[in-house]
C-alpha positions in Angstrom: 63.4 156.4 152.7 62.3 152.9 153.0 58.0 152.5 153.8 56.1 151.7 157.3 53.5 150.2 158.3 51.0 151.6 160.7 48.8 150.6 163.6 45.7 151.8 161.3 46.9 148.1 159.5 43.8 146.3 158.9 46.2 143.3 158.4 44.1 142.3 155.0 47.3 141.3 153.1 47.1 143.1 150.0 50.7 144.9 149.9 52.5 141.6 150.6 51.6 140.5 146.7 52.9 143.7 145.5 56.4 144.1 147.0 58.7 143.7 144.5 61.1 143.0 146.9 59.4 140.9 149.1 60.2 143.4 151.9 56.7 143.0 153.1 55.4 139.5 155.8 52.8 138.8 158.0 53.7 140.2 161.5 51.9 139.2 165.0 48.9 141.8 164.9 49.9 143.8 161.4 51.9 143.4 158.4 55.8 144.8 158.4 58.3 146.2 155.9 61.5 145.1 156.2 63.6 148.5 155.5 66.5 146.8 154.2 64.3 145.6 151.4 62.4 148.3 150.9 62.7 150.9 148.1 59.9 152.4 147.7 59.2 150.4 144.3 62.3 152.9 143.0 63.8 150.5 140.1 60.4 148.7 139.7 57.3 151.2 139.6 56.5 154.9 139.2 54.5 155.0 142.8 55.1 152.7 146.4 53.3 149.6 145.4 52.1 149.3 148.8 50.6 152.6 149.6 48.9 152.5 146.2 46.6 149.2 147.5 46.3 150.4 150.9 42.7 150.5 151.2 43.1 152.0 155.2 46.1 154.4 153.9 48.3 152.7 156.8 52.0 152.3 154.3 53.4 155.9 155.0 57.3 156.8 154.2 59.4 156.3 157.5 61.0 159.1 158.3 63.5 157.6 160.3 65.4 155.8 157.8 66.3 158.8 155.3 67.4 157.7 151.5 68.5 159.6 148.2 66.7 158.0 145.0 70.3 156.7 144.4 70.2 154.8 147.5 67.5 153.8 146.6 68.0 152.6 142.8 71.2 150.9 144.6 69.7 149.1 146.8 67.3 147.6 144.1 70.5 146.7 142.2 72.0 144.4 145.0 68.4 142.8 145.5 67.7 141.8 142.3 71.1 141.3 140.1 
C-alpha cells in the first residue's frame, strides 16, 4: 500500500529529500504522496524512507490503496527503468 500523509504534518520538509520516487511535494498546508509513485521504498530501501525521518510520525501506510510487495517492486520497475 502506497504511504499518507497526515494532518499531524508539521510541513518541515524532510521526506520530500528522501523519496526515491519523487512521490512526495509541497501541498497547500502539508506535504502529500502521490500514491502512484509511491512504493513504500520497496526496490530502493529496507524501511519507508519517509516514515523513518518523520520527526511528528505523520507518513502512516494508507489503507485505502491495498498493494502485494509485487505490486509494489513493479511499480518501482516502470518508474525507474
Amino acid at each position: 500500500m502506497a504511504y499518507k500523509i497526515t494532518e499531524e504534518c508539521i510541513n518541515c520538509g524532510a521526506c520530500e529529500p528522501e523519496c526515491p520516487n519523487q512521490a512526495i511535494s509541497a501541498g497547500d498546508t502539508i506535504y502529500v504522496i502521490d500514491p502512484e509513485k509511491c512504493t513504500e521504498c520497496v526496490g530502493s530501501h529496507d524501511e519507508s524512507q519517509c516514515k523513518a525521518v518523520c520527526p511528528v510520525d505523520a507518513c502512516i501506510p494508507d489503507s485505502d490503496r491495498q498493494e502485494s510487495r509485487e505490486d509494489l517492486q513493479a511499480k518501482y520497475k516502470r518508474l525507474h527503468g
